[in-house]
Each structure stands twice: as C-alpha cells, then as structure tokens.
DRENPA-896660 format. One line per field, with one value per residue (C-alpha): residue in three letters; x, y, z; residue number from 1. Coordinates in nm, 2 decimals, padded with zeros to 4 digits, always signed. Example, Ala and Ser with C-alpha at 12.3 -4.5 7.8 and 13.67 -1.06 7.14 Angstrom:
2
residuo	(ALA | SER)
X	(+01.23 | +01.37)
Y	(-00.45 | -00.11)
Z	(+00.78 | +00.71)
num	(1 | 2)
// end
This chain:
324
residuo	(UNK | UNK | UNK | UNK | UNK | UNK | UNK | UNK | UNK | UNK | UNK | UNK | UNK | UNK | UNK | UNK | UNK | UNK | UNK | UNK | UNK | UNK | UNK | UNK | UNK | UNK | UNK | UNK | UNK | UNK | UNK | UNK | UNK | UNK | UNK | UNK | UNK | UNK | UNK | UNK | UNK | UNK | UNK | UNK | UNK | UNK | UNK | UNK | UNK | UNK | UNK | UNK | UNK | UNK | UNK | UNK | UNK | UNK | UNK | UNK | UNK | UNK | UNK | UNK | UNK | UNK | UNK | UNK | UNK | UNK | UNK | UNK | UNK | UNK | UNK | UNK | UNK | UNK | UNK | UNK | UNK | UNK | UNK | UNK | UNK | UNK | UNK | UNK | UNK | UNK | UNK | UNK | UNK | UNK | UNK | UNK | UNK | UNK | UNK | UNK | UNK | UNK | UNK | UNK | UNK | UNK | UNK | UNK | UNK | UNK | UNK | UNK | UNK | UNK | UNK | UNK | UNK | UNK | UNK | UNK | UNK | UNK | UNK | UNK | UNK | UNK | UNK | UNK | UNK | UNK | UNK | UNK | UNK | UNK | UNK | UNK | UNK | UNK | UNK | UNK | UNK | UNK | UNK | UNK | UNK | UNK | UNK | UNK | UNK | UNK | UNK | UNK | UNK | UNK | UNK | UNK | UNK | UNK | UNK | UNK | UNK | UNK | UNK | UNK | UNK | UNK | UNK | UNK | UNK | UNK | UNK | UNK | UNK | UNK | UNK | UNK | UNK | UNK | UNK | UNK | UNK | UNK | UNK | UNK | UNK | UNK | UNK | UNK | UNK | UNK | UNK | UNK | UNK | UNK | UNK | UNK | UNK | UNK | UNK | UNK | UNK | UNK | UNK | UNK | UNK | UNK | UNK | UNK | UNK | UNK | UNK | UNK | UNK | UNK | UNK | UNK | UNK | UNK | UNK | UNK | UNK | UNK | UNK | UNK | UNK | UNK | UNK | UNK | UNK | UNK | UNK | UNK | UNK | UNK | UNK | UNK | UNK | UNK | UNK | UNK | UNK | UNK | UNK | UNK | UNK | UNK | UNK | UNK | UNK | UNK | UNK | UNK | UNK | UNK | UNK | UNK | UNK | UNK | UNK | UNK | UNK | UNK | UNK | UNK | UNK | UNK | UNK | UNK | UNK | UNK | UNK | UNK | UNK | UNK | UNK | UNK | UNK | UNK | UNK | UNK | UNK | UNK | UNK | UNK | UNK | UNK | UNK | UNK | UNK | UNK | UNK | UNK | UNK | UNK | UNK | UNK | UNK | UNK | UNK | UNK | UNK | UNK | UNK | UNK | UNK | UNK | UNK | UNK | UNK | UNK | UNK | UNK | UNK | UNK | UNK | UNK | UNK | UNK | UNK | UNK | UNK | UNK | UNK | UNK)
X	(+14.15 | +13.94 | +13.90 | +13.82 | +13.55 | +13.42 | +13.44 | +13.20 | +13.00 | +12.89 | +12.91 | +12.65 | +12.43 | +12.42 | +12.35 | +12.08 | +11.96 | +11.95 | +11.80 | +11.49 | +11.46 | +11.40 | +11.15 | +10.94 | +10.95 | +10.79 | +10.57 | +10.41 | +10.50 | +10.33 | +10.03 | +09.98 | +10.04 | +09.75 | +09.55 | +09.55 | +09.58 | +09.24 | +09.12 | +09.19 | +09.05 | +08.71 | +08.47 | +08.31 | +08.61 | +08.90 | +08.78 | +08.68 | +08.99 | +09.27 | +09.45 | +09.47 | +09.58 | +09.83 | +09.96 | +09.94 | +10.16 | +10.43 | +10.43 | +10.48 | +10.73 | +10.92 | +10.88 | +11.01 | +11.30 | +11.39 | +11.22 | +11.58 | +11.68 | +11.52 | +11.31 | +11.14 | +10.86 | +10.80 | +10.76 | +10.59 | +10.33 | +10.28 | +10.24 | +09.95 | +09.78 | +09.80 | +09.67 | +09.42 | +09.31 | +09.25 | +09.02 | +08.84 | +08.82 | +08.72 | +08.47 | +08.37 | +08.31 | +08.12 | +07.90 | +07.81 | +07.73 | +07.52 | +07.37 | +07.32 | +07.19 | +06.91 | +06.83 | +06.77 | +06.56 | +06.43 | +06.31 | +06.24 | +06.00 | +05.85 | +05.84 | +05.64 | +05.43 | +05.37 | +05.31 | +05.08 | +04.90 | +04.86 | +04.69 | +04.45 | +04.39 | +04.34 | +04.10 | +03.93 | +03.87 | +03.71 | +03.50 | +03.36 | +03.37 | +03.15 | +02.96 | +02.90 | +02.82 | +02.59 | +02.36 | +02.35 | +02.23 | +02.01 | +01.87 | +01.87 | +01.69 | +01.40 | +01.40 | +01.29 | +01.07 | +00.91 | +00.89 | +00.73 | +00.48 | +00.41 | +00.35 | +00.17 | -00.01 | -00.06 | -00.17 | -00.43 | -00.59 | -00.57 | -00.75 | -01.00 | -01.04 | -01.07 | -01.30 | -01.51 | -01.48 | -01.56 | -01.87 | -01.99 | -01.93 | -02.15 | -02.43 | -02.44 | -02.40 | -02.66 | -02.89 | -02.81 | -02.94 | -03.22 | -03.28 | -03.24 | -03.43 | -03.75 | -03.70 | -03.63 | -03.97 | -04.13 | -04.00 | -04.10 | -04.45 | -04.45 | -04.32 | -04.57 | -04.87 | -04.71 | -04.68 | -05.06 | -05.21 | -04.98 | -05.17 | -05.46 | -05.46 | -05.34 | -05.55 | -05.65 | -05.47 | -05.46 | -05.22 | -05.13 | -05.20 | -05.50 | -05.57 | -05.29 | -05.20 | -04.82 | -04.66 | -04.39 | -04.06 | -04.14 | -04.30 | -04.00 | -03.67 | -03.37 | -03.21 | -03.49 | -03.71 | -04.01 | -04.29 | -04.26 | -04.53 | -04.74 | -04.71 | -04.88 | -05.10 | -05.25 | -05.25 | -05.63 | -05.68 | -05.46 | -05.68 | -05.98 | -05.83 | -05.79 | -06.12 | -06.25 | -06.28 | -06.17 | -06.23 | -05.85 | -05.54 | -05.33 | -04.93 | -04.71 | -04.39 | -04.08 | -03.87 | -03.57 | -03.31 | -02.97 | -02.80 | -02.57 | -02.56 | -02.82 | -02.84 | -02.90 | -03.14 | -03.34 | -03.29 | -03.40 | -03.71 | -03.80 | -03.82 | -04.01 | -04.33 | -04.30 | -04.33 | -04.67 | -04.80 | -04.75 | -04.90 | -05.23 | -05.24 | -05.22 | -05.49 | -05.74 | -05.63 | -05.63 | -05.24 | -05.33 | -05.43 | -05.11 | -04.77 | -04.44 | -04.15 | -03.87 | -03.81 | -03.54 | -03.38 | -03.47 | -03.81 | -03.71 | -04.03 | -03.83 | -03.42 | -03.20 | -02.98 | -03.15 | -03.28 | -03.59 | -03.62 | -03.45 | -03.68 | -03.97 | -03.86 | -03.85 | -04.17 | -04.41 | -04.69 | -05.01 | -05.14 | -05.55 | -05.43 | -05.69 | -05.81 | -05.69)
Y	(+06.08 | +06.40 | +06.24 | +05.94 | +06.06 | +06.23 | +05.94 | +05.71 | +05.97 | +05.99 | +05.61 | +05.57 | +05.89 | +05.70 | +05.40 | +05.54 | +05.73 | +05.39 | +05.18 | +05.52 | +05.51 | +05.12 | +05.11 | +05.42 | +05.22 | +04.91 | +05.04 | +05.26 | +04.96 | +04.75 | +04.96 | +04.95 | +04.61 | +04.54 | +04.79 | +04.59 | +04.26 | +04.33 | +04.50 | +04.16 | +03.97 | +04.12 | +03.88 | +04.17 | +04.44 | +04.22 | +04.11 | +04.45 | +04.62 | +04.35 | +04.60 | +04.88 | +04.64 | +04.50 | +04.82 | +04.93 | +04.58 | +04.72 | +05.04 | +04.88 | +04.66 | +04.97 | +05.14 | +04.82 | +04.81 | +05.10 | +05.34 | +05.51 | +05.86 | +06.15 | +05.88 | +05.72 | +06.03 | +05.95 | +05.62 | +05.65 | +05.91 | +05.69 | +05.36 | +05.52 | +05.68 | +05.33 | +05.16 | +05.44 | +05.42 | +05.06 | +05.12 | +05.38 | +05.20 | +04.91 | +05.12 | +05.27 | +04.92 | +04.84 | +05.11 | +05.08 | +04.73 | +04.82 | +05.10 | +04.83 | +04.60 | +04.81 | +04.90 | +04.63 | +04.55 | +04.89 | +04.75 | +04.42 | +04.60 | +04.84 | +04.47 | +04.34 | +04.62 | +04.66 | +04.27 | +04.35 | +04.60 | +04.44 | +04.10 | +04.37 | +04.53 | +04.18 | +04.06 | +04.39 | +04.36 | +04.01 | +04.16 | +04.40 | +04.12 | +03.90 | +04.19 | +04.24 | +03.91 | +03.88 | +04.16 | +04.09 | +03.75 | +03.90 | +04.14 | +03.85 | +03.66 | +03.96 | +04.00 | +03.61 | +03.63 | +03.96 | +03.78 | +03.49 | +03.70 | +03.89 | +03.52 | +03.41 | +03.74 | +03.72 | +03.32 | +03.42 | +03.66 | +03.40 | +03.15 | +03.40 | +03.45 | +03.13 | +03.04 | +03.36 | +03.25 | +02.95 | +03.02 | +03.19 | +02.96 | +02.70 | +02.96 | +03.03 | +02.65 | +02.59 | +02.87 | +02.73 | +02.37 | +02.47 | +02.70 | +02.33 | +02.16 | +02.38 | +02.39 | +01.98 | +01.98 | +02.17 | +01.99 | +01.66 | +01.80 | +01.94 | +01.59 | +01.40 | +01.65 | +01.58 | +01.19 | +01.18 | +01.36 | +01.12 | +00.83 | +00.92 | +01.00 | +00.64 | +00.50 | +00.12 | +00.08 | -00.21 | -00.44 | -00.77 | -00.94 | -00.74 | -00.44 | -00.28 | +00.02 | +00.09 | +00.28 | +00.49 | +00.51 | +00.76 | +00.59 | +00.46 | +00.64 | +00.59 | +00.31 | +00.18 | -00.11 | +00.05 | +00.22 | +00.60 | +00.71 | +00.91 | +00.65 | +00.38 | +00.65 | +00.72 | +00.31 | +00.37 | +00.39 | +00.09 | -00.10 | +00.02 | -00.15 | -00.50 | -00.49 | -00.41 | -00.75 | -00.99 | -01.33 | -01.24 | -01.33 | -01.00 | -01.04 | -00.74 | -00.70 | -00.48 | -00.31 | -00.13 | +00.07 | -00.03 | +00.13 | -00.08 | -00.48 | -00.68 | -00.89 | -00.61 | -00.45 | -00.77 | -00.82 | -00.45 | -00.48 | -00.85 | -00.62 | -00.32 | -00.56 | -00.74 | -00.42 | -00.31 | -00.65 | -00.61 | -00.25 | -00.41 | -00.72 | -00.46 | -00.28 | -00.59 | -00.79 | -01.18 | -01.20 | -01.57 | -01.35 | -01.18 | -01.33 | -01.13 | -01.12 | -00.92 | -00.82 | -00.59 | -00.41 | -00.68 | -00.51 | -00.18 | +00.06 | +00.35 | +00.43 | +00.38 | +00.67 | +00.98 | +01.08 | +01.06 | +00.74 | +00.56 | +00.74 | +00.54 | +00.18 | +00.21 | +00.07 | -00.15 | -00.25 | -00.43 | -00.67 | -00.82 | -01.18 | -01.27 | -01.65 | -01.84)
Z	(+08.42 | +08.34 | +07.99 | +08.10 | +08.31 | +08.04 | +07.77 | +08.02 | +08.14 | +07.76 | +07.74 | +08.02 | +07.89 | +07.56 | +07.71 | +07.95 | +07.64 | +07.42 | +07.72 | +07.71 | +07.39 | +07.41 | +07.65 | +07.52 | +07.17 | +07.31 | +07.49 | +07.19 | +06.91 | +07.18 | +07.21 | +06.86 | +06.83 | +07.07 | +06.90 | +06.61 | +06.72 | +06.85 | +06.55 | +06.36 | +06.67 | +06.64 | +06.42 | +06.22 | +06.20 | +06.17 | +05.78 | +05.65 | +05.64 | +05.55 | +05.29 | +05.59 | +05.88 | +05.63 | +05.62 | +05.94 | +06.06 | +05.78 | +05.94 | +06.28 | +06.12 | +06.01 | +06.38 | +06.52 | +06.29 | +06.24 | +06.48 | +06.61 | +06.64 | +06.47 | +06.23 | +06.56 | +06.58 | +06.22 | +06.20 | +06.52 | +06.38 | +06.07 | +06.31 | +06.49 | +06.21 | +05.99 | +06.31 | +06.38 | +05.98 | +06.01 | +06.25 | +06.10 | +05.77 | +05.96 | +06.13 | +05.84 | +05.66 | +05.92 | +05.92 | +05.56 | +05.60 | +05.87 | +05.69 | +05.37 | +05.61 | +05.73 | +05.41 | +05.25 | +05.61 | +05.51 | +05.16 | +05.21 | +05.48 | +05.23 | +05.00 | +05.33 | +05.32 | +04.95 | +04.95 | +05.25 | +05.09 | +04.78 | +04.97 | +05.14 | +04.83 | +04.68 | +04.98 | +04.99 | +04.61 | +04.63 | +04.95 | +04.68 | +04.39 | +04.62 | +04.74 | +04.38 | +04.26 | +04.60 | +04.48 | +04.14 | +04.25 | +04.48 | +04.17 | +03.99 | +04.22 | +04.26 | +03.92 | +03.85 | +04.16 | +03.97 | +03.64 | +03.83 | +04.01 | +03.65 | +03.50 | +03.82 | +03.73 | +03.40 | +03.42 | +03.68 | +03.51 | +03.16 | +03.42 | +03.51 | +03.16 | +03.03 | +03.34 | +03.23 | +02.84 | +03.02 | +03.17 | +02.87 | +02.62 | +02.89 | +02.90 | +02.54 | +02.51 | +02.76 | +02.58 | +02.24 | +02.40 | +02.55 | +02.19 | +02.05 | +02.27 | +02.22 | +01.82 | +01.84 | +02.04 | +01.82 | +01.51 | +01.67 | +01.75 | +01.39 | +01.27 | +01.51 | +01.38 | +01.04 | +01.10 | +01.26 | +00.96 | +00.70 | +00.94 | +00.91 | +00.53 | +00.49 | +00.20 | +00.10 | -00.26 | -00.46 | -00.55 | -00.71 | -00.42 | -00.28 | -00.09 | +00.12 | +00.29 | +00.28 | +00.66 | +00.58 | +00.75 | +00.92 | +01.15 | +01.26 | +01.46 | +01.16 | +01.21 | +01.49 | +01.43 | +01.70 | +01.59 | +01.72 | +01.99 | +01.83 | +01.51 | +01.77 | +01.91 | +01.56 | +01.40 | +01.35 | +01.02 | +00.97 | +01.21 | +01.05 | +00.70 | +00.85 | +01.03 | +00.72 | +00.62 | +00.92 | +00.70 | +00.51 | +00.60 | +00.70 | +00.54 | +00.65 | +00.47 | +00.58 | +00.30 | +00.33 | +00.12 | -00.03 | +00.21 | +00.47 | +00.43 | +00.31 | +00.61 | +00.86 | +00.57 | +00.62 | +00.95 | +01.00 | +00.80 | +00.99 | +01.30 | +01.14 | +01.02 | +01.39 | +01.52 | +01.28 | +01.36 | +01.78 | +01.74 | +01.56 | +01.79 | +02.07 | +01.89 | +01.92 | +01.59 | +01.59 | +01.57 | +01.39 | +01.11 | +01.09 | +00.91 | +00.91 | +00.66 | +00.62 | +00.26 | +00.30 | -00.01 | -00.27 | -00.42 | -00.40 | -00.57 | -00.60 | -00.74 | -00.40 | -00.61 | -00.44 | -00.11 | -00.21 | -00.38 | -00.07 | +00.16 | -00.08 | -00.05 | +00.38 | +00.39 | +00.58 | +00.35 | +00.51 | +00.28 | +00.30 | +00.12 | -00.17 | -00.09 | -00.33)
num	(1 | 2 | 3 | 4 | 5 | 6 | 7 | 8 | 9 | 10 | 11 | 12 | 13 | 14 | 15 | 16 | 17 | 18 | 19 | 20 | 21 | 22 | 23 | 24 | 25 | 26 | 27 | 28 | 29 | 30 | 31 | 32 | 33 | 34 | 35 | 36 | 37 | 38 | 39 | 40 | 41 | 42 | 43 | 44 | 45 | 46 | 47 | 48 | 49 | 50 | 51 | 52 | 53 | 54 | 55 | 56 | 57 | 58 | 59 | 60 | 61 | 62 | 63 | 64 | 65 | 66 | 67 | 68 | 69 | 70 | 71 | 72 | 73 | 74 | 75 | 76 | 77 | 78 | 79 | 80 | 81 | 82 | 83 | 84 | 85 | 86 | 87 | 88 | 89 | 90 | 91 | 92 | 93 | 94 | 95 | 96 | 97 | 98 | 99 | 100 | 101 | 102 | 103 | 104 | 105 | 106 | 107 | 108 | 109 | 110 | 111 | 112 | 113 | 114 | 115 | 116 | 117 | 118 | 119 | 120 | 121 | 122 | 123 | 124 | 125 | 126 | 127 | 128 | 129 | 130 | 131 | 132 | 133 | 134 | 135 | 136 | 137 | 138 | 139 | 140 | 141 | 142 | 143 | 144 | 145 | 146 | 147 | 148 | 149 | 150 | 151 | 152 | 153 | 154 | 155 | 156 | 157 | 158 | 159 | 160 | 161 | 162 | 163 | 164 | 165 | 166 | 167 | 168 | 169 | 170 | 171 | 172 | 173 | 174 | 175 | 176 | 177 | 178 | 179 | 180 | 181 | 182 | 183 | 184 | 185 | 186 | 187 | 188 | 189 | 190 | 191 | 192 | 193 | 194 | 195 | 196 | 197 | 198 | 199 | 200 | 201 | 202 | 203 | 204 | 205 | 206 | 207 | 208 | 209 | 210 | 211 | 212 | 213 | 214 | 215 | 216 | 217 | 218 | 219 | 220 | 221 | 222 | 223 | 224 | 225 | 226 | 227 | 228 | 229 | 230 | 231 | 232 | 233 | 234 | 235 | 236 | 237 | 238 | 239 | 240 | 241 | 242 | 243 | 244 | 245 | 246 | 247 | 248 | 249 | 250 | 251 | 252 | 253 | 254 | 255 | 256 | 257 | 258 | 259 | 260 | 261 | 262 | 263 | 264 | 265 | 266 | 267 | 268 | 269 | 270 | 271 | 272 | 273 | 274 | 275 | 276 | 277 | 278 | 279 | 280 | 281 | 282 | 283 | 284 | 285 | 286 | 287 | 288 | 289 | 290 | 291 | 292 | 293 | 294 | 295 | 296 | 297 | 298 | 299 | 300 | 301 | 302 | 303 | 304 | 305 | 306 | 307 | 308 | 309 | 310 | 311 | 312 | 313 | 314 | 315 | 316 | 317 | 318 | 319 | 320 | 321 | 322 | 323 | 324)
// end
C-alpha cells in the first residue's frame, strides 16, 4: 500500500507538473505568437523583416514542439529573442526608410531651394539685364537727342551763315548794281554825247543816185527797229539835208548785216527806214516826199566777216532822188 501510495503520488506530481508545464508554455508560445502575428499585421513593419519573422515562427515552432524539460528555457529564450529581433529589425527597417525618406524630402528640398534660387537669380538677373538695356536706351536716346541738338546747332548757325553770306552777297550785289547802273548811265550819256556829236557831224555825200547822208546803227537799240532818244533828239542835221532842197523826192533805205535770217534782216531794216522817216515827218517833213524800203543784207558796203565791217552795213542811208 505504502508503495502504492508513493507510485501515484509521483503519478499525479508528474502529471500536475506536465499539466504546469503546459499551460506556462502556451501562454509564453502564445504571447509570442501574438507578438508576431501583429508584427506581420502591421502594413509598414510586417514586410521589412520577412527573413527575421521567418525565423522567429521556426523558433516558435521549435518551443511549441519541443519546448519540454530542461530545453523549454532555451527554446523559450531563443523564441523571444527571435520575436524580439524581428521587431527590432523591423523597427530598424523602418527607421532607415524613414530616415531615407526625409532625406531625400531633405534633398529634393535643398533641389526646391537651389531651383528657387536659381529662378531668383535668373529673374533678378533679367531685372539687371532690363535695367541695363533701359539705360543704355536711355543713353542712347540722350545721346541722339545731343547729336540732334549739336546738328540743330550746327544747322542754325549754317542758316545764320548763309543768311549772313546771304545778305552780303545781296549788298555787294546791290552795290555792284547800283556800281553798274551809274557806269551804264554814264556810258549811255557818254554813248548819247558820242551819238549827238556822230549826228551832228553827219555830212551830205554823194552817190550814184544823189546826195545822201547815211545814220548809223547806232542810232538804234541792237536788235530794235526805234530810233534811240537822244538819236530823235538830235535828227537835225538830217532834217537840215532834206530841207535842203524840198523839190526831191526823199528814198530812205534800211540795210542790215548777215547775221540771223534774211527775212528778219529785211524785215528788220523795213522797220529801221519807217522809223527815220516817222522821226523826219515828226520833224515837219512832207511824208509824200518820203518812200521806205528795206534792203536788208543784200548790198552789204563792208565784209560781214569782222565786227567792224558788220557794224558798217547797219545802216539807214537818206537819199535826195535826182529827177530823172
């Protein structure tokens, strides 16, 4: 009986021992099971340390197996540090992600501000580029409105000049006029003296036809058929000739050079003897007396090759007809 008692006495302190043992290792596998469980659960842990939990769920497997006896504060120890390392590596993971994470926030900040910077730089060099070409337009601008001012300058001053050079050129102008007009006047009264004394040293000559006194051209303008002023003012001596012997017809004859057409030439000298004979009929001559006819070049007295001999053949000649 005494052996008996003793045999289940043991029984039931090994079984009381087994059913301990049993319910400490649950509770501790079960633990770590939940410890890891959520480990994998959570969305950013659970994938960043697959090779540790993986271990850690073969050291739980082992505890669960064979976590008996004196192995059971092994395995345990191993079970918790396998869990507790795939926490920490999962942690850890984490962490460095993290820590990548805000670095690359960190750079792509310093990017932001570099970028930043740069745009300012970049804006605050076309402020100065603008500024730039602003007052080099504005210089350039002065600089025309100085080179128009110069020319308006220089232009004035050329008008004032020319209006100067102007005014002298009009006095000397006016001064070499008036220095014309007086020698013209005295030239003419020198030509009219000389014309007056030539009038009145007209002498009677004779010619195939009868006495005649020949007027020089210049008693006319050039080119004019009228008798000049003092040439009518000083007819006396030819009046004097045909009232010399008023019973004779009086035929006055205008010759000219070769010079020009022979129409106008005749034409020309027509005019020239009906100017002679209007001076003498205004002079008190019978104009019935008087015939005109205009010669013109053809009975030239003198070679219409110089000056002088062309001056010779403008002529009026004055002609007392011989009665037939």
């Amino acid at each position: 009986m005494k052996r008996l008692a003793l045999v289940t006495l043991a029984l039931l302190a090994t079984i009381l021992a087994s059913t301990g043992f049993s319910a400490s290792k649950d509770v501790d596998w079960e633990r770590l099971s939940r410890s890891l469980a959520q480990l994998s659960a959570e969305p950013n842990l659970g994938r960043l340390a697959a090779p540790e939990i993986e271990r850690a769920r073969a050291a739980l497997l082992q505890l669960k197996e064979n976590g008996r006896g004196k192995k059971r504060a092994h395995l345990l120890y191993l079970a918790e540090r396998r869990v507790d390392i795939a926490w920490a590596r999962a942690q850890l993971v984490d962490l460095e992600r993290q820590q990548t994470e805000l670095a690359r926030e960190h750079d792509r900040l310093l990017i932001a501000a570099a970028r930043h910077d740069a745009e300012q730089a970049r804006l605050e060099l076309d402020r100065l580029r603008l500024q730039a070409q602003i007052r080099a337009e504005e210089a350039e601008r002065e600089a025309m409105d100085a080179e128009q001012a110069r020319l308006l300058g220089e232009q004035q001053t050329a008008a004032a000049q020319a209006e100067a050079d102007q005014a002298k050129r009009l006095a000397e102008a006016q001064a070499r006029e008036t220095a014309l007009a007086r020698k013209e006047a005295e030239l003419a009264g020198a030509a009219a003296d000389a014309l007056r004394v030539r009038l009145n040293n007209l002498r009677a000559t004779r010619g195939s036809r009868g006495m005649q006194m020949t007027l020089e051209d210049v008693a006319f303008a050039s080119g004019q058929s009228q008798l000049r002023p003092e040439a009518r003012e000083s007819i006396g001596k030819l009046v004097e000739f045909v009232q010399a012997d008023p019973e004779k017809s009086i035929r006055i004859e205008g010759h000219t050079d070769s010079t020009g057409s022979a129409n106008a030439n005749q034409v020309l000298a027509q005019k020239r003897a009906e100017a002679v004979r209007d001076a003498l009929a205004a002079a008190g001559i019978d104009a019935a007396r008087m015939t005109t006819v205009g010669i013109g070049e053809d009975q030239p007295i003198a070679s219409n090759e110089t000056g002088e001999g062309r001056a010779r053949n403008r002529r009026v000649e004055v002609i007392l007809e011989e009665k037939q």
